[in-house]
C-alpha positions as CSV (number, residue, x, y, z in Angstrom):
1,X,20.3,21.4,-18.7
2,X,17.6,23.1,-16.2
3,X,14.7,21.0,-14.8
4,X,12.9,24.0,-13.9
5,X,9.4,24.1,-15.3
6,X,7.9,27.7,-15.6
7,X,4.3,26.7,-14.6
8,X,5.3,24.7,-11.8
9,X,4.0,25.5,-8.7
10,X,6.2,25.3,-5.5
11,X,5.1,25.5,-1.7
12,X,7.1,25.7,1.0
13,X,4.9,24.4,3.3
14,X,6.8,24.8,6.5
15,X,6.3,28.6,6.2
16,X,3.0,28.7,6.2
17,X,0.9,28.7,9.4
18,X,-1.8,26.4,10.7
19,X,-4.7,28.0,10.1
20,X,-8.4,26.9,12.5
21,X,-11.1,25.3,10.8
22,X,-14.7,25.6,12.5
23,X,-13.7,22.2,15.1
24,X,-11.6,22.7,17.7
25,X,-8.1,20.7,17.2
26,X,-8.4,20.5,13.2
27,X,-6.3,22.7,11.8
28,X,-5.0,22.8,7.8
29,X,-2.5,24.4,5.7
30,X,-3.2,25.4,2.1
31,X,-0.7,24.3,-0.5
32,X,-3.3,25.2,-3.5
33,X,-6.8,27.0,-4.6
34,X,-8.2,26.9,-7.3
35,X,-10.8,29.7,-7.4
36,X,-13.4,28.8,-9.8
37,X,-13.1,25.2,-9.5
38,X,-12.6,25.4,-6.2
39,X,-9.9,22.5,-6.5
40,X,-7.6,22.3,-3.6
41,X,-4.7,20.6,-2.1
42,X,-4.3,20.9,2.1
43,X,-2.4,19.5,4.8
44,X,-5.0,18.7,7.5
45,X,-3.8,18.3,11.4
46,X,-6.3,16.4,13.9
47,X,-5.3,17.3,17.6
48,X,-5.6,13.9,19.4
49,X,-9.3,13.7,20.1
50,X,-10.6,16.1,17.5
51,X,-13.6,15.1,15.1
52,X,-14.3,17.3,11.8
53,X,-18.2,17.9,11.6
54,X,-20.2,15.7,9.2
55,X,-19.6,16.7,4.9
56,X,-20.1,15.1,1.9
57,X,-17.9,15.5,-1.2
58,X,-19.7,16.6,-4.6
59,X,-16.8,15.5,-7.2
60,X,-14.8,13.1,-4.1
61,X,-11.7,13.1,-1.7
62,X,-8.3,11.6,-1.6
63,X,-6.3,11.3,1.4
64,X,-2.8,10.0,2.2
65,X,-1.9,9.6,6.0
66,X,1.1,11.1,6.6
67,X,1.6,10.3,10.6
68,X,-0.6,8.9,13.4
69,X,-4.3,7.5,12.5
70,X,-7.8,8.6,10.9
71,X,-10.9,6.9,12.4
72,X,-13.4,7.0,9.0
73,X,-16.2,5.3,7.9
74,X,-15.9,2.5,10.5
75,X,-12.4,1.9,10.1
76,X,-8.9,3.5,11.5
77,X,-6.7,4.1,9.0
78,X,-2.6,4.8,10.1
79,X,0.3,6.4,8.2
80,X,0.7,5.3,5.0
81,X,-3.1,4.7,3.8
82,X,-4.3,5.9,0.7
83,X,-8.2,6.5,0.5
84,X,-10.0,7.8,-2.4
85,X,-13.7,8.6,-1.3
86,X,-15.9,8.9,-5.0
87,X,-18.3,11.5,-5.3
88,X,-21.4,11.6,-3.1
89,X,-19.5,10.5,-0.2
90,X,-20.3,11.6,3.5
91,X,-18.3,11.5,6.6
92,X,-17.2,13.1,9.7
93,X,-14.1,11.8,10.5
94,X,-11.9,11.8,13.4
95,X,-8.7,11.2,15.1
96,X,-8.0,9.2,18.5
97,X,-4.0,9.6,18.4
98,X,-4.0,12.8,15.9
99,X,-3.2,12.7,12.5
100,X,-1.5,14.4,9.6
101,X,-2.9,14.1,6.1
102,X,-2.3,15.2,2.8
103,X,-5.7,15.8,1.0
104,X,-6.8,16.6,-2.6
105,X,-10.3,17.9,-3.2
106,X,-11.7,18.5,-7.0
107,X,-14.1,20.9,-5.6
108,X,-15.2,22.4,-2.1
109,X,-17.1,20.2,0.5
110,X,-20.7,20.9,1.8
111,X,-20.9,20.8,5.7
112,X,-24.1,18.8,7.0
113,X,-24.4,19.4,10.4
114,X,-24.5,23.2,9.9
């Protein structure tokens, strides 16, 4: 009996490249887009030192920390924390140590410090 589901979507995301974001030692790879939601699921990489420029998050944020540690909202978070940010929210986060993180967004962010 096959598992394989038709409509599944599979990433292989060691092939794809880092790509640069607008701050220097932030860098993401993009497992899924979602055009006209604009729903998307990334792997975001903070150089040690690098800060990502204040946003705020329509329709909210997840985040899982997959290695090293996230300074946000007043706290450091390490590998292994979950944080669900609800809609409305605002941040500029950043990374002491560098960090990897898996994030989900249900639609794009707005930058604030444009």
């Amino acid at each position: 009996m096959s598992s394989h589901v038709p409509d599944s979507l599979r990433v292989d995301s060691n092939a794809l490249p880092w790509r640069a974001t607008p701050y220097p030692g932030v860098e993401f790879k993009k497992l899924e887009f979602e055009g006209p939601a604009g729903r998307s699921t990334v792997l975001l990489r903070f150089a040690p030192g690098a800060r990502y420029g204040a946003h705020a998050h329509p329709r909210g944020e997840q985040y899982f920390v997959l290695s090293g540690s996230l300074e946000d909202g007043g706290q450091r978070w390490t590998a292994g924390a979950y944080v669900h940010h609800p809609p409305g929210s605002r941040h500029a986060p950043s990374s002491a140590e560098g960090c990897l993180l898996f994030v989900t967004l249900p639609a794009p962010i707005e930058m604030l410090d444009a």
